[in-house]
C-alpha positions as CSV (number, residue, x, y, z in Angstrom):
1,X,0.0,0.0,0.0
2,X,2.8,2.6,0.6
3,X,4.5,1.9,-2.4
4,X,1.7,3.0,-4.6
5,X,1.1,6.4,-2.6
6,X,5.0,6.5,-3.3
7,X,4.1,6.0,-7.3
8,X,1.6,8.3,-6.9
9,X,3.0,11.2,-5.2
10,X,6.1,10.5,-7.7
11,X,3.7,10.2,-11.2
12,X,1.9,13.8,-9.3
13,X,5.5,15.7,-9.3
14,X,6.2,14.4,-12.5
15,X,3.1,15.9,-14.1
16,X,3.2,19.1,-12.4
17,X,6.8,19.7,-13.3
18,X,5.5,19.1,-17.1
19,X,3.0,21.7,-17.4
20,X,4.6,25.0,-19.0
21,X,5.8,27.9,-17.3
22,X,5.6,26.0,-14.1
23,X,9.3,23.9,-14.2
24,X,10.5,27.5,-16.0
25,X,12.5,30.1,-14.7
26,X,10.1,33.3,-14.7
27,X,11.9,35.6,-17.6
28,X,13.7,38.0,-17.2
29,X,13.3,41.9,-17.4
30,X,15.4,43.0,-20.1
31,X,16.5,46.8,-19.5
32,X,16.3,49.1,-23.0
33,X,18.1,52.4,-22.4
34,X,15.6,55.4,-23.2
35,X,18.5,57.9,-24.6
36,X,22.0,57.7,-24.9
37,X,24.2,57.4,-21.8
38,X,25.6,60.4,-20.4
39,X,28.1,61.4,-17.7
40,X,26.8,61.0,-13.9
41,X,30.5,61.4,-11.9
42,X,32.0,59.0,-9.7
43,X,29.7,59.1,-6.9
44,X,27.3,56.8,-8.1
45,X,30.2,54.5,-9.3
46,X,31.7,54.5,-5.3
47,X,28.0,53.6,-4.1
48,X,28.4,50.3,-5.5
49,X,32.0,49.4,-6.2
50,X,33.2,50.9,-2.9
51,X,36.5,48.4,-2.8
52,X,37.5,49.2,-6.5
53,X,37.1,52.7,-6.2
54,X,39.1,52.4,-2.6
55,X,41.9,50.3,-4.7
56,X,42.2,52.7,-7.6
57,X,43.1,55.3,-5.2
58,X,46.4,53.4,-4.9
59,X,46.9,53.3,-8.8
60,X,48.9,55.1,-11.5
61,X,46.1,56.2,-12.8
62,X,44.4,58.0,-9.3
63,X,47.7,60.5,-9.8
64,X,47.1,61.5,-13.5
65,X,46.9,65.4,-13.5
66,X,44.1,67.0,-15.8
67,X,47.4,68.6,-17.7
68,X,48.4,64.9,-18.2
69,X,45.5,64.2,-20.4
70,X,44.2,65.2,-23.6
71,X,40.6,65.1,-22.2
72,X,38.2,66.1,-20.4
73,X,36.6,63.6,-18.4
74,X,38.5,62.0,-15.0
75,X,37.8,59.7,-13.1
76,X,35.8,56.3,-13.9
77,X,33.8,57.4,-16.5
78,X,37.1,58.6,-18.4
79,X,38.0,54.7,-19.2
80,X,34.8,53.1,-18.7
81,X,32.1,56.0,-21.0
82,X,29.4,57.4,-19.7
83,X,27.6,55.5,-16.8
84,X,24.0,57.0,-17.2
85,X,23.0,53.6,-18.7
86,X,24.8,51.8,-16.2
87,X,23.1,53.0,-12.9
88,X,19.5,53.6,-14.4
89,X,19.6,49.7,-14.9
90,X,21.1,49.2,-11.3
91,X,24.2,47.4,-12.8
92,X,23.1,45.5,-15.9
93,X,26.1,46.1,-18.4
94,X,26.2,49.7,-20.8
95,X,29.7,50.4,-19.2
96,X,33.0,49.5,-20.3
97,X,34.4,46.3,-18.8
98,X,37.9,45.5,-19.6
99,X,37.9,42.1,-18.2
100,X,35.0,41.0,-20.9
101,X,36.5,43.0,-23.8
102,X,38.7,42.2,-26.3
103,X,42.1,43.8,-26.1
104,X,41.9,45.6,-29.1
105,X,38.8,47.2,-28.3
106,X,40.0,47.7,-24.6
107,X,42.8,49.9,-26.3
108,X,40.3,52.4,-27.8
109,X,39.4,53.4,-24.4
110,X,43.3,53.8,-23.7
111,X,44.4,55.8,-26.3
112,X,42.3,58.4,-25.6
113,X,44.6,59.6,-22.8
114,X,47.5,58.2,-23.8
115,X,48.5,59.0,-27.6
């Protein structure tokens, strides 16, 4: 007798694992930016990546003068573009990221301060 409640509480699981959407990861949100990204500073970028933006202090590149460079922009968003994107989608990609880039596009990002 326990052995065919076993079958049946097994065939049960079985069938409601079968029926759509219910064995299915719910989708996912995909985030479409509204306008082109623009420059927010580094505060929001601290907020979230507190231990990077504690590391970079220690870097070659936290001592670059603004004479030093041949633009505007410092800080972050100088290397990784304009974070706008970045923060309106709490994180979801639309910023540079070295580490998934190829190196040759990484470089474009470089050579913009040093020529």
């Amino acid at each position: 007798m326990a052995w065919r409640r076993r079958i049946l509480r097994v065939g049960a699981l079985v069938a409601l694992l079968a029926l759509p959407g219910i064995s299915q990861a719910p989708a996912k949100v995909k985030f479409v930016p509204a306008e082109p990204a623009t420059y927010v500073g580094d505060t929001p970028c601290t907020a979230c990546h507190r231990r990077l933006s504690e590391q970079y202090g220690f870097s070659v590149h936290a001592r670059i003068k603004p004479h030093e460079v041949k633009t505007d922009a410092m800080g972050c968003e100088s290397c990784h573009g304009p974070a706008s994107n970045h923060v309106a989608s709490r994180g979801k990609g639309f910023v540079g990221s070295f580490r998934e880039d190829a190196a040759q596009d990484s470089s474009k990002s470089c050579v913009t301060c040093h020529y």
